[in-house]
N, C-alpha and C positions, 0 to 999 in steps of 0.2 A: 621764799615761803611756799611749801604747798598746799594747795589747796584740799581739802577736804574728798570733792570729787577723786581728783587723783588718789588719794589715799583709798577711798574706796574699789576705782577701778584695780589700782595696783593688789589690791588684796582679792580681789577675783581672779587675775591672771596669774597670782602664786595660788593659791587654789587650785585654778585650774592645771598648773603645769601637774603639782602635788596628785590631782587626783587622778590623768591619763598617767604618770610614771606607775602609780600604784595600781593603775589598769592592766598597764605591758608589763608590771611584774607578775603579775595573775593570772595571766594567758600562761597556755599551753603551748609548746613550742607550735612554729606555724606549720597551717593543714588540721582546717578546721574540720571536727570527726575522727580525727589521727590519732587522740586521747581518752583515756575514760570520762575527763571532766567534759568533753564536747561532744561526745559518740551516743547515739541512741543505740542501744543494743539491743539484741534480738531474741526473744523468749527462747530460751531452752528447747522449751518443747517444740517449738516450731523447725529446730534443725534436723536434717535428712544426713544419712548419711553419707549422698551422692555432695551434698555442700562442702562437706570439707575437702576436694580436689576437684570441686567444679572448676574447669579450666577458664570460664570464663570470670570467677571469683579470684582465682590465683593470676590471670595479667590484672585483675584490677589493683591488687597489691603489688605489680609490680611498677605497673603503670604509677602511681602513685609514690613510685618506690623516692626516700632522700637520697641526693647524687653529691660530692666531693669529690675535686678533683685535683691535683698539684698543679702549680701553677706558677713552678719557677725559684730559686732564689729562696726556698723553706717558704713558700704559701699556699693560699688553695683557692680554691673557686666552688661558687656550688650552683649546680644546671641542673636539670632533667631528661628523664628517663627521653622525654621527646627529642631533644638537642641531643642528645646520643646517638637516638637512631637516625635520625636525621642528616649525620656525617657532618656535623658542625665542630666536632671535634677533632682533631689530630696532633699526635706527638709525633715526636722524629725516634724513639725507640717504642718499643714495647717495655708496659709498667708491671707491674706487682696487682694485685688487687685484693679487695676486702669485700666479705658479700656480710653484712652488720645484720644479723638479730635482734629488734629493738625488744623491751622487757613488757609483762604484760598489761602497762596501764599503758603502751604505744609510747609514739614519738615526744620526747620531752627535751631541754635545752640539755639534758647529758649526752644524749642521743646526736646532736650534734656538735658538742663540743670534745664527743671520744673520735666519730668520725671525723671532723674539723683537725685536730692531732696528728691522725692516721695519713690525711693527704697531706700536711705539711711536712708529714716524715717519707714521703712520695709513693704513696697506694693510692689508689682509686678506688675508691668507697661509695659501696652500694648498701642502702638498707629499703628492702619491702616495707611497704607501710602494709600489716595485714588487716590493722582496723580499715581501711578503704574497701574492704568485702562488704558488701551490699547486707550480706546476714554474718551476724558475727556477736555472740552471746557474750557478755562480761564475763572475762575469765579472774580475776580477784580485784581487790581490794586495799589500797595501796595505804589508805586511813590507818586498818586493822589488822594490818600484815597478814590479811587473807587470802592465800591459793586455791585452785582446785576447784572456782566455783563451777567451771563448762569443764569438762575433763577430756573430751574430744579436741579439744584446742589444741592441744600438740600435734596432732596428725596435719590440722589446715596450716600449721606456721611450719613444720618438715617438707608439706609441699611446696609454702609459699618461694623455700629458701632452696629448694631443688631445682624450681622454674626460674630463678633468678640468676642461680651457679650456670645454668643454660644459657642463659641469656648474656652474663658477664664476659662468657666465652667467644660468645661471638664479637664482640665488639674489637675494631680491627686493631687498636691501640693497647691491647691487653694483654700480657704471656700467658696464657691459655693454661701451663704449668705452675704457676705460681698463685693460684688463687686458693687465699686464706677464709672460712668461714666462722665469725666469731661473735659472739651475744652473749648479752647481759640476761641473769637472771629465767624469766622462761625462755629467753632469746636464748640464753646459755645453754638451760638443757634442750631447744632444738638443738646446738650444736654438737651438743655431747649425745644424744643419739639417732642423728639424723644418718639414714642410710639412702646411699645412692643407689638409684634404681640403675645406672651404666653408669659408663667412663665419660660422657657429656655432663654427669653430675659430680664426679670425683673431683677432691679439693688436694692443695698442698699438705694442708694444717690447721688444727682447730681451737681457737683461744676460748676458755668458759669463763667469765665473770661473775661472781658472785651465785654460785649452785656448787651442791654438795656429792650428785652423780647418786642420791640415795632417796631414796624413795617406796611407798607401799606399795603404790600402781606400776606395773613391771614394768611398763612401756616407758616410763618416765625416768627407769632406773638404770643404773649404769654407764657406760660409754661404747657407742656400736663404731667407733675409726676404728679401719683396719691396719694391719701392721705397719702401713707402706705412709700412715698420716699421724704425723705425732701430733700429739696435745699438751696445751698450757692450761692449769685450773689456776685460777685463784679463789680463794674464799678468806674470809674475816672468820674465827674461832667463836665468835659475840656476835655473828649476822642474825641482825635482828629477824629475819623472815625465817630464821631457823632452831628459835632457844625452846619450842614445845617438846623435842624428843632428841635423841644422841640418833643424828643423821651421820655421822663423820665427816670424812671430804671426798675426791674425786681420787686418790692415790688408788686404790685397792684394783680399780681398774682399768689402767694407763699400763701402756706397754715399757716395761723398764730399760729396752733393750734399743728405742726409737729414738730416743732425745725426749720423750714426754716429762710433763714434772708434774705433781701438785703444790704449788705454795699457798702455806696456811699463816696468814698473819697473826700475833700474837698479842702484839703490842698496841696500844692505843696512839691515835683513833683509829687504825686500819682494823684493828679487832675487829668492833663494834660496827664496822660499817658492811654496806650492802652494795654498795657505787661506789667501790677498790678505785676504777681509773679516774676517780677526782685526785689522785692524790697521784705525785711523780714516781714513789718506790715500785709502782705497779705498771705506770708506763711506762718506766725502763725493764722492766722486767719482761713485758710484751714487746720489746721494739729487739733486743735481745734473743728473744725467741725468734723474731720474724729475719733476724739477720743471718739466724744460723742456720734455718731451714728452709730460706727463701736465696741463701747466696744474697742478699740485698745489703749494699754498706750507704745507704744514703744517710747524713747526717742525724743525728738525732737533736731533734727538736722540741723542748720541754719550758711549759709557760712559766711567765716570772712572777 
């Protein structure tokens, strides 16, 4: 028979498991300030516009940057930016690499479950955390499928992800040639027009997730790779961050003659969605890409 007491205690500690699981589902991925929901951001008006490639703002985003790495047998590992430099790392060849764009409400469990992907498919995956900037204004609104709140936010995430392609380069385990630059959403359009300032910034290839290449603000519009780096777009036809005006997609301006593509899903749920690499059609599509303009034939690896 049980006792009473126990009935009671036993009903606090299901409680309790119940109410930390629904705690860590609530969290933001970890790196805390990484996210909108944990970041104090920074009045508009208080930004200069020497802040948005203050070099000391830009290692702070790198410094902070999430690290993935292969780790054998289709797995991965994940270190940092410290144990990097550090020289705690070594492979017996040189890898592939991925310099990751995260979207504008920062690091989230997509953010590591695209990169998580990318190293089991054998890249070494770098994403700047650019919320770790000391001043850094809320750029939208994830609630209200609101963009555009700081409109200088592209120029600090172009540099974030220029100092980074630097930095990926150096690292002794790396092929120096093969490094892909790819982001989701505002992470996307840095990717789609992000221009290297030299050949220390120059990438293989450039993947966009969920962004249309279209836009009023020029700077935002279009795709600035040049002939020598092709591009994959994806977009959903029903992306939710996109149904207030006929934006198009990324086709119009992709080089037809490089290997670039745009694919536009049509069909549900891929339509309707905003976060394409939840779903496997679009991670075979990317892993596809990356085989054929990276020379890579490592196995592909796609969750059950």
């Amino acid at each position: 028979m049980i006792s009473a007491t126990w009935k009671h205690s036993r009903h606090l500690v299901v409680l309790a498991v119940i109410a930390a699981g629904l705690l860590y589902l609530l969290q933001p991925s970890p790196g805390t300030g990484l996210h909108n929901s944990t970041r104090e951001f920074t009045d508009p008006e208080e930004m200069l516009p020497e802040d948005w490639t203050d070099p000391a703002e830009i290692r702070r985003a790198w410094h902070a940057a999430i690290v993935y790495l292969p780790d054998g047998d289709q797995k991965f590992i994940e270190t940092s930016v410290s144990e990097l430099q550090a020289g705690e790392v070594a492979y017996g060849r040189k890898l592939p690499a991925v310099v990751y764009m995260h979207g504008c409400s920062g690091i989230w469990s997509g953010t590591h479950t695209r990169m998580q992907f990318l190293a089991g498919n054998g890249f070494v995956v770098i994403a700047p955390a650019s919320l770790a900037r000391k001043k850094y204004p809320q750029s939208c609104d994830v609630e209200t499928y609101t963009a555009g709140l700081y409109r200088h936010t592209l120029k600090m995430r172009q540099a974030d992800a220029g100092y980074a392609i630097e930095q990926v380069k150096q690292l002794p385990f790396v092929d120096e040639d093969k490094i892909v630059l790819m982001g989701l959403s505002q992470g996307g359009i840095t990717a789609a027009t992000f221009e290297a300032r030299d050949k220390r910034q120059n990438v293989r290839a450039r993947i966009i997730e969920g962004w249309t290449c279209h836009d009023d603000w020029p700077e935002y519009n279009g795709v600035r790779a040049p002939a020598s780096e092709p591009v994959l777009a994806l977009v959903g036809i029903d992306d939710p961050w996109f149904q207030t005006e006929s934006v198009g997609n990324c086709q119009p301006f992709l080089n037809p003659h490089n290997g670039s593509a745009s694919v536009v899903y049509r069909d549900a749920p891929l339509a309707g969605s905003h976060e394409l690499m939840e779903y496997n059609s679009p991670k075979m599509e990317v892993l596809r890409f990356l085989r054929r303009h990276l020379d890579f034939s490592a196995a592909v690896i796609l969750p059950q």
